[in-house]
C-alpha positions as CSV (number, residue, x, y, z in Angstrom):
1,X,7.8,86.5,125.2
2,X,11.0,86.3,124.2
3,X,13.2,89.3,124.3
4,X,10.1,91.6,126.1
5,X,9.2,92.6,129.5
6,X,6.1,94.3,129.9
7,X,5.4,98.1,131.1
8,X,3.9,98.7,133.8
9,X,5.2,101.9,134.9
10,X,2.8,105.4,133.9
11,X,5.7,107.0,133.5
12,X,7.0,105.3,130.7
13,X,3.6,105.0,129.2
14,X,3.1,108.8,129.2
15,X,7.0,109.5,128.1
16,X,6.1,107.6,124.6
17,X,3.0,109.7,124.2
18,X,5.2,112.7,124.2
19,X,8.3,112.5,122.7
20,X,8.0,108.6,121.1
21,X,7.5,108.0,117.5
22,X,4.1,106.7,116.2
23,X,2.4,105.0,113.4
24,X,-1.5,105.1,112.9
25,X,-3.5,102.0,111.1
26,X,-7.1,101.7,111.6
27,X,-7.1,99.1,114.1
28,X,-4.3,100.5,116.9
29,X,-1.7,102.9,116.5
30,X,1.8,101.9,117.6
31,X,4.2,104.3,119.8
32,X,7.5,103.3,119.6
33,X,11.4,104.8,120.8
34,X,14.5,103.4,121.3
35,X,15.2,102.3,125.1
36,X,19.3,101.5,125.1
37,X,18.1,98.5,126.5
38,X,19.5,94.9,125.2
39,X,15.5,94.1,124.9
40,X,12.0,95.2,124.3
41,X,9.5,96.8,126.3
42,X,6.3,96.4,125.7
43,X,2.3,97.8,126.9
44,X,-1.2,97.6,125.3
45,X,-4.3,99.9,126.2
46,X,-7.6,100.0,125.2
47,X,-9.9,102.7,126.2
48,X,-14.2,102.6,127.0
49,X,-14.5,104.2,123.4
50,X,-13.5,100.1,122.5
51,X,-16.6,99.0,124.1
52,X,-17.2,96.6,126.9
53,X,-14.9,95.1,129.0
54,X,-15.1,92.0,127.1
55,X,-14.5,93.5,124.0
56,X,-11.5,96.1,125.2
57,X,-9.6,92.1,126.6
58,X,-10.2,90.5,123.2
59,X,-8.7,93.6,121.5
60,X,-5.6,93.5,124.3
61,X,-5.7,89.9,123.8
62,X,-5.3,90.0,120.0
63,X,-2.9,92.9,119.6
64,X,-0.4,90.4,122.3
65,X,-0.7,87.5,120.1
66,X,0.4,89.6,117.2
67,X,3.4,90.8,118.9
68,X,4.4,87.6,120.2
69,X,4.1,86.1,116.3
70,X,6.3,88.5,114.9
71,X,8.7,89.5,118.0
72,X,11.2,88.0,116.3
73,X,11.4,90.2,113.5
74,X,11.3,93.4,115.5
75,X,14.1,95.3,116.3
76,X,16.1,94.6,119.8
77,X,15.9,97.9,122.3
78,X,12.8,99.9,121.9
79,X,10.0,100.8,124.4
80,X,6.2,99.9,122.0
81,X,3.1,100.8,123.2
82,X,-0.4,99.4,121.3
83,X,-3.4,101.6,121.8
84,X,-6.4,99.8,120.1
85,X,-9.1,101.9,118.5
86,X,-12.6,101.1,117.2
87,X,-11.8,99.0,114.3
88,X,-10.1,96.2,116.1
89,X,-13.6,95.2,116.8
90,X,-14.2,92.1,115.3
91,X,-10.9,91.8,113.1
92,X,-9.3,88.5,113.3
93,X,-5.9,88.1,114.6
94,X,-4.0,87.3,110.9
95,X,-5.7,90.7,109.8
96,X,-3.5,92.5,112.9
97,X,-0.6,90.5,112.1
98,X,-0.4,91.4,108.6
99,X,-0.3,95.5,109.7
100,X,1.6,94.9,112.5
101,X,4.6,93.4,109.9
102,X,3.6,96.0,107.0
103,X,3.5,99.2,108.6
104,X,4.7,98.9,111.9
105,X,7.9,97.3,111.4
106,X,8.6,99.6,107.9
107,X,8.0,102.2,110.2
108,X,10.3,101.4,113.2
109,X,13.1,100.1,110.5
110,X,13.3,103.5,109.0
């Protein structure tokens, strides 16, 4: 990815679950804050209530590709967490994209 390293650190997972700002959709819901960094930061998780192992990597999998299609248009400087939930079961990748760019971005833009 181009302007993203990836988070690794619980600490900065559980500092966007408390004070970061957030947008549900039915597949994932997005937390995001600014980082006063010169590029992004980025993590996925998927919990057991996803399913099987094999199912909670395809969701990880697909939420990544999304973000890497569409990191250009994001904004430069903010830590983003994915957490996939239930729906992202079977949803296509185009299908992610397409919220990721409608709600997510509207969101972090405003």
């Amino acid at each position: 990815m181009l302007y993203t390293e990836h988070i690794k650190d619980n600490k900065l997972f559980l500092r966007l679950y408390r004070k970061g700002r957030y947008t549900a959709t039915e597949y994932f819901t997005a937390y995001y804050m600014p980082n006063k960094l010169s590029y992004n930061r980025f993590g996925i998780t998927a919990g057991k209530k996803i399913g099987s192992a094999v199912v909670r990597n395809r969701a990880k999998r697909i939420l990544r590709e999304a973000y890497r299609k569409n990191e250009i248009l994001m904004p430069v400087g903010y830590d983003i967490i994915f957490v996939a939930r239930p729906g992202i079961v079977g949803v296509k990748t185009g299908d992610i994209e397409r919220v990721l760019v409608s709600k997510v971005l509207k969101s972090m833009r405003n």
